[in-house]
C-alpha positions in Angstrom: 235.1 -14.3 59.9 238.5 -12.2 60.3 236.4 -9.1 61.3 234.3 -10.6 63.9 237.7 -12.5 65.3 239.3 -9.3 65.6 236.4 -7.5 67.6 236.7 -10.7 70.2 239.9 -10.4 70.8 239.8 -6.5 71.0 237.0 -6.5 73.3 238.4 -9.5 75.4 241.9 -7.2 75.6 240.1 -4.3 76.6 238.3 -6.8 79.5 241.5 -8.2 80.9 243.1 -4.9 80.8 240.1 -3.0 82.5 240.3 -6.1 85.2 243.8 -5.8 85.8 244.2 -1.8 86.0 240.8 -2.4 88.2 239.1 0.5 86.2 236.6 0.1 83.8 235.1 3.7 83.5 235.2 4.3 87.3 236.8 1.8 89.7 236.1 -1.6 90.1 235.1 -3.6 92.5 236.6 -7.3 93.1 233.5 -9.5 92.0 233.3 -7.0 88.8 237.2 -7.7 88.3 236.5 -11.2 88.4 233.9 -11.0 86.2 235.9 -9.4 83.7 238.8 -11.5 83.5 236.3 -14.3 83.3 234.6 -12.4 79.9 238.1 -11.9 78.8 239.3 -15.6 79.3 235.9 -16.1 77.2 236.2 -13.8 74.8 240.1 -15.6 73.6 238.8 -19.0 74.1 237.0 -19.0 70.6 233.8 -20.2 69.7 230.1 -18.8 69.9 228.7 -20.1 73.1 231.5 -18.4 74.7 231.4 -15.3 73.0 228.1 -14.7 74.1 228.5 -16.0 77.8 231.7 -13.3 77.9 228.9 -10.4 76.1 226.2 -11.6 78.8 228.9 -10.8 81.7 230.9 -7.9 80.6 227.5 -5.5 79.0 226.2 -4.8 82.4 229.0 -4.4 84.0 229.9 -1.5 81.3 226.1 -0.2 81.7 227.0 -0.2 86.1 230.2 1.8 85.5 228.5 4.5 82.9 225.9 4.6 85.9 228.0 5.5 88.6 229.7 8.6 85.9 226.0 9.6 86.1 225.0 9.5 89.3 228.3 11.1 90.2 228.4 13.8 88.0 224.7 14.6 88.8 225.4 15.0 92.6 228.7 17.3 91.2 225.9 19.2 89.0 227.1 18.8 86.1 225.7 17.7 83.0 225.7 13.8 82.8 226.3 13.3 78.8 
């Protein structure tokens, strides 16, 4: 119980602050901000519905922004690990 608590709440401060500094991996753009203060709010609410709702949001915005890394380091030529 205390374990899973504490990933929430690390994840859902790691959202709000990736929404606030507008940089999550690469910039952000204002409906991914949104989103991510949305997964954060989520996240500190409590409970499992909303813990998974916050998951649902925030996972492919984190798979967009390791996307964009690629692409750009790709057109840079360099290697995209």
């Amino acid at each position: 119980m205390i374990v899973s608590t504490v990933i929430e709440v690390t994840l859902g401060v790691y959202a709000l602050t990736a929404a606030v500094e507008g940089y999550l991996f690469a910039r952000c753009r204002t409906y991914e901000r949104v989103l991510l203060v949305a997964a954060a709010a989520a996240l500190f609410s409590g409970g499992v519905f909303s813990d998974w709702l916050a998951l649902a949001g925030a996972l492919p915005l984190l798979a967009v922004a390791r996307l964009q890394i690629v692409r750009r380091r790709l057109a840079l030529g360099v290697s995209p690990s």
